[in-house]
Structure formats: C-alpha cells, structure tokens
C-alpha positions as a Python dict, from the first residue, in 0.01 Angstrom:
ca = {
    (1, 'X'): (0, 0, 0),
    (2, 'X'): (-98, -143, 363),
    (3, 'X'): (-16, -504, 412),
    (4, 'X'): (176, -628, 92),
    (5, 'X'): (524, -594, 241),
    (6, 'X'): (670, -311, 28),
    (7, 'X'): (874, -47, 86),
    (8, 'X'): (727, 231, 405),
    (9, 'X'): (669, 567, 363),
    (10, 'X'): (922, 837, 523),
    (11, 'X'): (672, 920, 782),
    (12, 'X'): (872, 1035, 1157),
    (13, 'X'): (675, 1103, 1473),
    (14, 'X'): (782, 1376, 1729),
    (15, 'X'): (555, 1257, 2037),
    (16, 'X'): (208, 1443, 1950),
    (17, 'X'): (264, 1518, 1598),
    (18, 'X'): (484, 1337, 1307),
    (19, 'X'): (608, 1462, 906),
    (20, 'X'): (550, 1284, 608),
    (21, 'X'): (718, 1291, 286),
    (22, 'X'): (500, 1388, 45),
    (23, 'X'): (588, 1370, -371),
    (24, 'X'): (287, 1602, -497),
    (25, 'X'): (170, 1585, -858),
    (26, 'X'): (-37, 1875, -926),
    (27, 'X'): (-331, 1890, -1201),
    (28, 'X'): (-417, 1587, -1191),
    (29, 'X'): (-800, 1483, -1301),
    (30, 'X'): (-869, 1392, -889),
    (31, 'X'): (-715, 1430, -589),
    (32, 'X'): (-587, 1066, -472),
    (33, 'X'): (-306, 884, -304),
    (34, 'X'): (-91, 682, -565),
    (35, 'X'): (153, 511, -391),
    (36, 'X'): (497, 514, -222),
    (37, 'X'): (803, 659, -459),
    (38, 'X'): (1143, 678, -326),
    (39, 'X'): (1049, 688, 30),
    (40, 'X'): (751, 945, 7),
    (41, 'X'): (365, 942, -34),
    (42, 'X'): (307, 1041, -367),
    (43, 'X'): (-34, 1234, -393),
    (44, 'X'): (-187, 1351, -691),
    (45, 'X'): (-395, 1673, -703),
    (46, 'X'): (-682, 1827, -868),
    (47, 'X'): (-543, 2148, -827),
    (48, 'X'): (-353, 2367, -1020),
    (49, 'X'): (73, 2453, -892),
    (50, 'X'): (-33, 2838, -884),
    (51, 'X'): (-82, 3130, -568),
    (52, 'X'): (9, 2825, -344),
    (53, 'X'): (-322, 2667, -441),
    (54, 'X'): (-182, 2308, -483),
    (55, 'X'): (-24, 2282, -115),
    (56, 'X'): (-379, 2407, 40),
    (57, 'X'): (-491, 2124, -166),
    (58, 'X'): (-259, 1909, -2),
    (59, 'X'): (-286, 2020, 342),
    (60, 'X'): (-719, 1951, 299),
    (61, 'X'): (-610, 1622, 173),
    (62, 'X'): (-393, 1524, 422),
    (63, 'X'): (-623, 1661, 687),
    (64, 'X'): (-903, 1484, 596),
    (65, 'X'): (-729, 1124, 524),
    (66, 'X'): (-543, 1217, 897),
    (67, 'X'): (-862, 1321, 1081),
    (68, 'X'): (-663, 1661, 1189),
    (69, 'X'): (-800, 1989, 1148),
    (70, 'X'): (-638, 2115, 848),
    (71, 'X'): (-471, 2435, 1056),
    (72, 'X'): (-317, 2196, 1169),
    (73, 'X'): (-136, 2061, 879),
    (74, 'X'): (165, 2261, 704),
    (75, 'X'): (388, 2225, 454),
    (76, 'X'): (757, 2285, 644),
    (77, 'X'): (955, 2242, 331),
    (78, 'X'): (898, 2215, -47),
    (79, 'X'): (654, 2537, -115),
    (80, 'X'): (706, 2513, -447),
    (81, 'X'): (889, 2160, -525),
    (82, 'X'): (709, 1835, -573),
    (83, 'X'): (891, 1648, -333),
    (84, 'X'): (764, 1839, 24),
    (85, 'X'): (801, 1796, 417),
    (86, 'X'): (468, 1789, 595),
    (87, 'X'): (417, 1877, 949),
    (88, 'X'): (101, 1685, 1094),
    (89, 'X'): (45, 1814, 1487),
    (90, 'X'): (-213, 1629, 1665),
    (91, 'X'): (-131, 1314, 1595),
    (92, 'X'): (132, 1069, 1612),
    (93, 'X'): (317, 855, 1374),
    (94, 'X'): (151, 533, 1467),
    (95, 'X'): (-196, 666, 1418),
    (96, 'X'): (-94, 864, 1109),
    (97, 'X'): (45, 584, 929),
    (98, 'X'): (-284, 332, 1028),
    (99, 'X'): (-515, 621, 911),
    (100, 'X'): (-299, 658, 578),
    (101, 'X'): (-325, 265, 553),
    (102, 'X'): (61, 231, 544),
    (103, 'X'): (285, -33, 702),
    (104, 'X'): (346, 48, 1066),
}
C-alpha cells in the first residue's frame, strides 16, 4: 500500500477531521485492511452485516488504526452498502493517511 506508487485512497480532509472511502467486506475470518479498490480502502471484517454490527466493527477498526476515539468515527453514508463514507473528526487528512500507511 504505502510507498509502491499505486493508486491513493479517496481520503479528503476538512481542516480537523477528513472521510475515507471505505469498501467493507463483512464475515470475513479477521478484521484487516486489504488494499485500495476503485478509489476506496477496502477492509475486511470479522463481523457479521446484521443490527448494524459490521459498521461498529468498522468504526473500532478505523479508530484504532487512526488513533481517534471511536465516538469519534461515523459512518455518514453507506449503512447498509459495502461501499461507505466515513467521517474521522480529530484528525486531519495528512495524519490519517500516514497512520493508515497510504500515499500522502
């Protein structure tokens, strides 16, 4: 990801805060980055696409990679489509995309 000149993430930073483009993959056996695809971060999770569980998932992923409390971290659009707007606040889109180990 970071470093071998591919394609960048969709990742846009409004002063103190930024969104990402996220493609999420639910049920998968861990909870892991695995790459870029069309533009977004694609994250596979453990959890399960049911009662919203999967986007909490997301949001404690996200929030942990990011170094953001994870109140902080919302899904704005996508509730219940794989490809999903996050809203990061707390940090901005430089910082997010060195602690996400993407090209700046």
């Amino acid at each position: 990801m970071a470093g071998d000149g591919g394609p960048v993430a969709d990742l846009q930073g409004y002063g103190p805060r930024c969104r990402i483009a996220v493609v999420a993959t639910p049920r998968a056996p861990r909870t892991v980055f695995d790459g870029l695809h069309d533009g977004a971060l694609r994250v596979r999770l453990a959890a399960p696409p049911v009662d919203g569980a999967a986007n909490q998932a997301l949001c404690r992923f996200l929030a942990d990679r990011l170094g953001v409390p994870v109140v902080d971290v919302t899904v704005v659009r996508g509730h219940s489509a794989r490809r999903k707007l996050i809203d990061v606040h707390g940090i901005d889109a430089v910082e997010a995309r060195m602690r996400l180990g993407l090209l700046p």
